[in-house]
N, C-alpha and C positions, 0 to 999 in steps of 0.2 A: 369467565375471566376476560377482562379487557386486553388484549396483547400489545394494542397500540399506545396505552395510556404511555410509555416509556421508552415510546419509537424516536422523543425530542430526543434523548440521549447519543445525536451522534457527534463523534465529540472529533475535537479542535486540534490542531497537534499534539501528539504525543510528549509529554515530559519523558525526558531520560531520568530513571531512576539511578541513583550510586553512585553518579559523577562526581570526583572530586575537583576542585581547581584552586590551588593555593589562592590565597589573599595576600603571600609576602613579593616583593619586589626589592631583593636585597643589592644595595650598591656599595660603591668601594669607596670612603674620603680617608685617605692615609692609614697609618698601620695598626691603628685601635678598629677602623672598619673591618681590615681584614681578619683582625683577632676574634672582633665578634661573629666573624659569620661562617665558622665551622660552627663552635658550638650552637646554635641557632640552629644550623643545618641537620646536626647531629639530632637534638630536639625534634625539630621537622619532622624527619626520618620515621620517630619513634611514635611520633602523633598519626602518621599514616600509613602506620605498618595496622595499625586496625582498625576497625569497619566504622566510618563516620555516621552511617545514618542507624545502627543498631549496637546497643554492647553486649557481650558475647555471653552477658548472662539471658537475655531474652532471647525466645525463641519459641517454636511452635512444636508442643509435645506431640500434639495427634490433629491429624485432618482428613476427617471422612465426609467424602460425598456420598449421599443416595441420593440415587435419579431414578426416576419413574418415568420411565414411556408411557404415556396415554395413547389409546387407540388412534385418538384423531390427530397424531403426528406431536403433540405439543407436549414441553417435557416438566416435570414438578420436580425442582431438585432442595436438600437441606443440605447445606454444607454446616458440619459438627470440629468449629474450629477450637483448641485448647491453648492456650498461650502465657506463658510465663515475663511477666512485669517487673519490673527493677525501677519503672517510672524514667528511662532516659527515652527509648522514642518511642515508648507505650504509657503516655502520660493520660488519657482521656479515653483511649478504645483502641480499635484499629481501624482501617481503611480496606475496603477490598475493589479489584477493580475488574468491571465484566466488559468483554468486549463485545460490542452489539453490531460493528459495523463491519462487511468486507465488500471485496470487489466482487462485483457483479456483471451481469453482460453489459457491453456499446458503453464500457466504462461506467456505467451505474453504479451505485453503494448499493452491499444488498446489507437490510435493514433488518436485525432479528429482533422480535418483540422479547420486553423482557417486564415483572412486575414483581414487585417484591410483595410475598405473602405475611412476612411477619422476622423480625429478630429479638432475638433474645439475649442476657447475658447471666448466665448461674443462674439459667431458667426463670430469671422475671424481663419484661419487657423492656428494650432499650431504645431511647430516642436515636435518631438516624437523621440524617440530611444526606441528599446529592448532586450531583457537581459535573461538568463535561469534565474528561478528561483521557484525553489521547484519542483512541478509535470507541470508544463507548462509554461507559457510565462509572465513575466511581462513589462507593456510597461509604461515606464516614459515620462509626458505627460512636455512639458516645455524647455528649454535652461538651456542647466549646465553652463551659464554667467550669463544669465538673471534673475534677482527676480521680480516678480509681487507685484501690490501692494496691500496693506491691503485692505480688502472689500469680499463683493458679488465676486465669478466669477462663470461661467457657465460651464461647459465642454458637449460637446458629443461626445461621439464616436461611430462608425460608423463600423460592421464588418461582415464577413459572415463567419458559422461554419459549418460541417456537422458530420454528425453521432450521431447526438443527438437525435432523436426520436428513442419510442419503438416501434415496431410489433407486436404486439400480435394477439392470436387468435379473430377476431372478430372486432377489434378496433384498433387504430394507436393513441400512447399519444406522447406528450410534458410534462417532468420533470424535471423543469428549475429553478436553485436558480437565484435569478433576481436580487439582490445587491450582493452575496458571504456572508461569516460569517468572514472574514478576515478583515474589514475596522476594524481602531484603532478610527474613531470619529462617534460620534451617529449619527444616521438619523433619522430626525426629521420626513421625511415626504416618504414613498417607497411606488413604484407604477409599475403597469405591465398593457400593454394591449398584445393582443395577435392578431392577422391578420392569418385569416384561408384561403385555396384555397376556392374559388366559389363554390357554392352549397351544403355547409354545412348548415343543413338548425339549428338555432339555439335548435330548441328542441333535439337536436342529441349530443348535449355537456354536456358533464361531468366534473366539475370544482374541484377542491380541490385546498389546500396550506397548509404552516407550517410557522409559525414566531417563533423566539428565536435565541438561540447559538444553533450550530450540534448540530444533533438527539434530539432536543426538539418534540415534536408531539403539541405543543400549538397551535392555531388556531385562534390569535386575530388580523382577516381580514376580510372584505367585497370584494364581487367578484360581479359581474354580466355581462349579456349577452348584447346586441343591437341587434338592429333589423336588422341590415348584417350578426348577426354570431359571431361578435369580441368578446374576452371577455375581461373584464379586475377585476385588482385586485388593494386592495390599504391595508395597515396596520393598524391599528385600533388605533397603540400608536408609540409613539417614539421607536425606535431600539436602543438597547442601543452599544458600543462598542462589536463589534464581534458578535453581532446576525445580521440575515440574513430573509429575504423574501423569500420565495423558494414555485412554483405555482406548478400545475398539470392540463393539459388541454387534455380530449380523444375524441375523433372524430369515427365514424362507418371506416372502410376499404374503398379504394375505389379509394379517392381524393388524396393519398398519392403516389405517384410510391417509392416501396420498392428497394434500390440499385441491380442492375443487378450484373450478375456473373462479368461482366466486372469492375462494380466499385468496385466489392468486390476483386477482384484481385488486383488491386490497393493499396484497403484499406492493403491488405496479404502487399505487396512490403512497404508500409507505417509503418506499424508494425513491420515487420523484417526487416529491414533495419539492424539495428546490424549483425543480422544471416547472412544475405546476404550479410553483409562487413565481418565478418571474415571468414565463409566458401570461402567467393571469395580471400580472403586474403592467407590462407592457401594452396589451391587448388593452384593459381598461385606462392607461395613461393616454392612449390613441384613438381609444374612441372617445374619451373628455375632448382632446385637445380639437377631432375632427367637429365633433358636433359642435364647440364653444366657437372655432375657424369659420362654421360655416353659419352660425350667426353673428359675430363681429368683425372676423378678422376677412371676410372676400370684398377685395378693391371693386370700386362701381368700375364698369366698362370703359377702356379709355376710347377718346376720340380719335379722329385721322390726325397723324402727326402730319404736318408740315413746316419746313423750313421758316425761320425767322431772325430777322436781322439783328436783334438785339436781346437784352433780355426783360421779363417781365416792369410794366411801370411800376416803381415805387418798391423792389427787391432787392435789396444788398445781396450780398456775393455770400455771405455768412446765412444769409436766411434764404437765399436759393438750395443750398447744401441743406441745410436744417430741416426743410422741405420734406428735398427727395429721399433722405436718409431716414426720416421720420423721426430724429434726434439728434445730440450733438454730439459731435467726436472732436479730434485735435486738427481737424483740416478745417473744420469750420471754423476756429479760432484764427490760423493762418489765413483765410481768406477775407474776413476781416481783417486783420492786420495789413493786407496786401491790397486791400480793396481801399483803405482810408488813408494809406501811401500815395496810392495813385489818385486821391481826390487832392494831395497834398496837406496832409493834416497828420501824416507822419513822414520821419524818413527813418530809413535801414539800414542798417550798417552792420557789416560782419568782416570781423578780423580776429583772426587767430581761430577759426570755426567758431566763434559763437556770436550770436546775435543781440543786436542792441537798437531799440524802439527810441524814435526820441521825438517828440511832440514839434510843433514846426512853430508851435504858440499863434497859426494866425485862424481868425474868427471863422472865417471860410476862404474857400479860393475852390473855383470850378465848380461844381455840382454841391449844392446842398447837403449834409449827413440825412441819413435818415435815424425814423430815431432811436432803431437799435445802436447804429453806429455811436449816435450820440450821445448814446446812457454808456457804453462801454468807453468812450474817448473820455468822459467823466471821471470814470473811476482807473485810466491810467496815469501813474505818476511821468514828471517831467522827460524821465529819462527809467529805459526800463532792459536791464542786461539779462538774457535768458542762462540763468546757470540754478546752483540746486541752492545758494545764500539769499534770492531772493524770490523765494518758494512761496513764501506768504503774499506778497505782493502779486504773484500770476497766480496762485491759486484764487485770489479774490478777482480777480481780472477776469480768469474765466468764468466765477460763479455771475459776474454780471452778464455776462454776455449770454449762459444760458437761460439766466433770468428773464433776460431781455427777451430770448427765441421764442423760450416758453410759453411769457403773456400773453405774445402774439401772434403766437403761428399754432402751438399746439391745442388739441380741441376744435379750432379753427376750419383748420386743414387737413387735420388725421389726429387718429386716435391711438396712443401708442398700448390701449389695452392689458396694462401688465400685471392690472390684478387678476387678469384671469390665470394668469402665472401660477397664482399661491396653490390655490387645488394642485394644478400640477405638478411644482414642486413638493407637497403634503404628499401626494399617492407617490410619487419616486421615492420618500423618506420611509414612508411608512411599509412600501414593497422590500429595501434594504431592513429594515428591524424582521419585515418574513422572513427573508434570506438568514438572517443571523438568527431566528428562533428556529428552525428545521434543526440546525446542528452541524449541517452539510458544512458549512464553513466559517474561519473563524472573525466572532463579530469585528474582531480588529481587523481585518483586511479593507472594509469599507472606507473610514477614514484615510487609512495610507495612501489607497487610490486615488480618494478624495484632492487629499494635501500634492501628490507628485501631480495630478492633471491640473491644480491650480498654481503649481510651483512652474511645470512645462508650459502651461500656457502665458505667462509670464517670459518668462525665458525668450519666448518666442515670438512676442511681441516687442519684445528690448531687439532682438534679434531683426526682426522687420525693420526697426526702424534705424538701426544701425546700417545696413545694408543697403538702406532704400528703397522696400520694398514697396511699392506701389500700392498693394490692396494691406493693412498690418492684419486688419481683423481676418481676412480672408487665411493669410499665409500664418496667421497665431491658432488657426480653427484646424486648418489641415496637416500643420505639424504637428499640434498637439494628439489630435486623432494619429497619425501613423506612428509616434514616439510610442503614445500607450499602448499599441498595440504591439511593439518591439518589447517593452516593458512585463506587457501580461502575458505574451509567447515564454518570454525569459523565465516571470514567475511561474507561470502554468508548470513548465518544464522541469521546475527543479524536482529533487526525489520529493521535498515533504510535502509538495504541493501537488502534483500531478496526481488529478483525478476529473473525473468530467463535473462533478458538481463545482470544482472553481472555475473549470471552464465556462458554465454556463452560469453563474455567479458573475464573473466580471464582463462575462459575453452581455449580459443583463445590464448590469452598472454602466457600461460603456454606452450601450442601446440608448438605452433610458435619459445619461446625458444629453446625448446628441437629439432626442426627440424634443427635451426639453429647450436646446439653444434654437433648432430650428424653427418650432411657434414660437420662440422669443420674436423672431422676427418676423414670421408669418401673421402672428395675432395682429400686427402693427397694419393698420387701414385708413388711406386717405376719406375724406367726406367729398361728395360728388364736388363739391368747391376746389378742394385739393385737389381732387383727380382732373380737374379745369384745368387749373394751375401749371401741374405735373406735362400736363400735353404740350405746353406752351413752353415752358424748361425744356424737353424734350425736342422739340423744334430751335430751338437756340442754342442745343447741345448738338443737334444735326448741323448746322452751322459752323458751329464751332471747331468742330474734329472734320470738315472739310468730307463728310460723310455725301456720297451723290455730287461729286462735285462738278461734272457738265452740268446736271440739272441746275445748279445754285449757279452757275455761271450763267445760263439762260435767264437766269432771273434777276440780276442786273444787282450783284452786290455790293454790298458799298466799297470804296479804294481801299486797300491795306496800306493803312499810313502806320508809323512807329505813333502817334494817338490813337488809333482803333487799336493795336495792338496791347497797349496799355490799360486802356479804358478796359476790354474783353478780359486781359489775362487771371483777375481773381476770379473770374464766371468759371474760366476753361479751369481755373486750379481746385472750384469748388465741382465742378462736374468732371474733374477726373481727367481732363482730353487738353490739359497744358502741353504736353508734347505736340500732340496733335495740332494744336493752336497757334504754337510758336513756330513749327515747320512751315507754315504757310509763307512766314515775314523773313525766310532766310534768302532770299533776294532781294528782297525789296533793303534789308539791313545791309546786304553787299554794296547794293548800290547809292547807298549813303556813304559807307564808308570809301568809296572808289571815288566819290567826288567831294568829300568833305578832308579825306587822307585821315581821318581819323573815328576810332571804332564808336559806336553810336551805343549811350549809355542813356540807363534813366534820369534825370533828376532826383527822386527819391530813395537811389538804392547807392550803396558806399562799398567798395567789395570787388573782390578777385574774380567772383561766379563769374559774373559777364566778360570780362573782357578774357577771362582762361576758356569760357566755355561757348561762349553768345548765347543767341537769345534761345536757342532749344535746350543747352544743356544749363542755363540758368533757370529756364520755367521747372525743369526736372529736380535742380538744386535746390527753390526754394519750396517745391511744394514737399520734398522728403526732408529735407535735413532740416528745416525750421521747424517743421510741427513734428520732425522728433524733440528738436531743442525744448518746443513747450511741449510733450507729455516729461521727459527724461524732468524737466526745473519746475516742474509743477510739482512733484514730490518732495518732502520732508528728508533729508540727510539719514539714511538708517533705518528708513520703513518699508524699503523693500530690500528686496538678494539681488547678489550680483551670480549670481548663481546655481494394500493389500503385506504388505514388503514395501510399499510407497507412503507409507507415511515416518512418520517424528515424534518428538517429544516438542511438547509442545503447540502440536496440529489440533488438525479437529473444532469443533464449536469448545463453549465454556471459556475457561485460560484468564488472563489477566494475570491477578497478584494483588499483593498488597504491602501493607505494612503499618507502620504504630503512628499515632496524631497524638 
């Protein structure tokens, strides 16, 4: 017999059976309200003075277990269930529920095989289906068409378990709840015999039991031997709802063969089954992504960086950024916008914090567009205010501008690789459906995690850019990573959760994302042209941020005029080192303003930033608050959130319960 075939059975949280919780919510509007709602109450009262999920005509005449110990530890049990139908919640069959899972060592589930041999009902064969439920398997005995009819019916079922006896020093026992404490209808009559291997000789037996609800120690039952060995038990009174039979049978050593290193290996592969789906899961996602990394995704060798005075010919400030990023984000939009400011082909204005583009209407003046610039300057209107009413207009504005990036930079210059993504994300998806077929945990938990780590990473992106945070992806990556780990501590933690297989479930899920976001970015690889390019950005970015700055002084840089300062400033906001760029010009801006008596502004820009802040804390100003202005108005109104003498009744293997479908 196959032990494992029913090892999937470990089941999801437990349902509370017999719970009631009104459905009314009675309020007061003047004195016909109050008139009605004693008698109501009254009512109420009388509807839950008795048993909502059985009526008091149903109920379980006789319940006999035999179990049979097999030599080789494994156990054949029939349980001979009699049950009286009225048709209220004995409409189709009944349900019985076996428990298959407990705790095991270093937090493991320990995992007992279970197989159903065969059921019956008034001794001809009855359909059955089964279902996770709670810590192991429940199996609905009946037709979800068919109702039986009122009366007597019989049930048995028929099944083989193993891992249910103890080894101890000296002796080998059987600790067996023989009805569960879970049925919802009284047993009138419960009973156990027990079938030992050959050569037990009956003086050798040590009997005990427990009757009541869990952890009663009461003891109103008769036991005895036969002259083969058998033992049997029976209950002394009626079981009332949720009390339970529960035996103890120990035997000398001997007659039992204790599982072998071989089936104890098994039982390990049974047990961690979770461990050994996500480490297999992880393991195989890392070796996809290493071997796909080290044939697309490794950058050719960069060159010697050196210093350089400006930046590449023929590069807009949007497609310097597009570049090095190897895609587009909301600073590349800002650096464009700041970069075709400062050609004079726009000017800025911000009042009241928000920002407003407005076209200058002339053909050229200064430096040429290029023709990213020029396809984006096309498709913006006359006059353009960044808030969330004209969403449609900057949403189009950006799709041009990445239009524009794309034709000409991507492929070009790097490759941003993302189909190799899909496998990856496939084997992440498909590792989560393992997770939730083992049983360890419940298939819903995936999603939820899912939904809150995309809900937090959100959050914390709004959060970045409110704040001003400098890198958004950076600090949306590494909040969201420490939130969920506060989040899955929290879950882990609670009573229904706390087991090692959700620890190593979302330990996994967690894993798995972050492997996933990091060859997002790793897969992304310049072509020897781009990686040209990148050394040359690199050396104008060394520049820029005044990085080695005796050595660039030795080399004879050009004057910091308030025009170099301008002309530079989209480079420095697209490479990130605006501060750095604008600290250089805070004297040379003193020194205008001490001989001119008046604070030195741009021509293109309209606004409080500069003259509250100058020129360091306006480079700071527009490269965070504006390109939050365009990610925040680039959305739709309402498409995102803003937001021995040691045991009990009840112990032992076997147990559950059940009740009527």
């Amino acid at each position: 017999m196959d032990f494992f075939k029913y090892s999937k059975f470990l089941l999801v949280p437990t349902l509370s059976l017999g719970t009631r919780e009104s459905p009314l919510r009675l309020g007061t509007r003047g004195i016909a309200s109050i008139a009605a709602f004693f008698p109501a109450l009254f009512f109420l009262s009388l509807v839950l003075s008795f048993p909502s999920t059985a009526s008091s005509a149903e109920r379980i005449l006789s319940y006999h277990g035999d179990i049979t110990v097999n030599a080789d530890s494994t156990l054949v049990v029939e349980e001979t269930i009699k049950v009286v139908s009225d048709g209220n919640a004995i409409k189709r069959g009944i349900y019985r529920d076996f428990p298959l899972k407990y705790p095991g060592k270093w937090g493991m589930p320990r995992i007992n095989g279970f197989e159903i041999l065969g059921i019956t009902r008034d001794g001809n064969p009855e359909p059955y289906h089964t279902e996770y439920a709670g810590n192991g398997v429940r199996v609905y005995i009946g037709s979800k068409n068919v109702f039986i009819e009122n009366g007597d019916h019989t049930y048995a079922i028929r099944y083989s378990t193993d891992r249910q006896l103890g080894f101890f020093e000296g002796r080998d026992e059987l600790y067996w709840n023989v009805t569960g404490n879970g049925w919802v209808f009284p047993i009138e009559k419960a009973s156990a015999s027990v079938t030992l291997p050959n050569g037990i000789r009956p003086d050798d037996l040590t009997l005990s039991g427990y009757t009541g609800p869990a952890g009663s120690k009461a003891k109103d039952f008769i036991h005895s031997i036969d002259a083969v060995g058998n033992a049997h038990f029976s209950a002394a009174k009626t079981l009332k709802s949720y009390e339970g039979l529960t035996i103890a049978v120990s035997w000398p050593k001997g007659f039992v063969t204790e599982p072998t290193s071989y089936m104890r290996f098994r039982y390990f592969l049974r047990d961690a089954k979770l461990l050994i789906a996500a480490v297999f899961g992880i393991v195989i996602l890392l070796v996809y992504y290493l071997y796909v990394w080290g044939k697309v995704g490794k950058d050719p060798e960069a060159g010697v960086i050196m210093p350089i005075y400006g930046p590449p010919t023929g590069f807009s400030p949007a497609s310097v950024r597009y570049v090095m990023e190897m895609g587009y984000d909301a600073k590349a939009f800002t650096a464009m916008v700041l970069g075709l400011a400062v050609k004079g082909f726009l000017k800025i204005e911000e009042k009241a914090k928000k920002y407003t583009i407005i076209k200058t209407g002339k053909v050229q003046m200064g430096t040429p567009p290029l023709p990213e610039e020029e396809k984006f300057y096309e498709r913006l209107p006359a006059s353009l205010v960044f808030e969330q009413s004209n969403h449609s207009e900057i949403s189009a504005a950006i799709k041009a501008l990445k239009d524009a990036l794309s034709s000409a930079y991507n492929k070009k210059y790097f490759f941003t690789n993302y189909v190799y993504l899909i496998p990856g994300v496939a084997i992440t998806l498909l590792s989560f459906a393992a997770f939730a077929l083992t049983g360890d945990v419940s298939p819903a938990m995936f999603p939820g995690m899912f939904i809150i780590t995309v809900f937090v990473s959100i959050f914390a992106a709004v959060t970045a850019a409110i704040f001003k945070v400098r890198s958004v992806k950076a600090f949306a990556f590494f909040f969201t990573a420490a939130f969920s780990v506060v989040i899955a501590v929290g879950y882990l933690l609670s009573p229904e959760q706390s087991s090692a297989a959700v620890v190593v479930a979302g330990g996994a899920f967690l894993t798995m994302l972050v492997v996933n976001f990091v060859f997002s970015r790793l897969l992304k690889a310049p072509t020897v042209i781009g990686r040209r390019l990148m050394d040359k950005i690199e050396g104008f970015k060394m520049y820029l941020s005044a990085a080695e700055g005796d050595r660039l002084n030795r080399m004879n840089p050009p004057d910091k005029t308030p025009a170099l300062f301008e002309a530079y400033l989209p480079y420095a906001l697209a490479l990130n080192v605006e501060n750095e760029w604008a600290e250089q010009f805070t004297e040379v801006f003193k020194k205008i303003s001490a001989e001119t008596g008046r604070q030195y502004s741009p021509a293109w820009y309209t606004g409080a930033a500069w003259g509250a802040m100058g020129a360091g804390g306006f480079a700071s100003s527009i490269g965070s608050s504006f390109t939050g202005a365009v990610s925040s108005s680039s959305t739709a109104p309402g498409s995102s959130s803003g937001g021995g003498g040691g045991g009990s009744s009840g112990g032992g293997g076997g147990g559950g319960g059940g009740g009527g479908w």
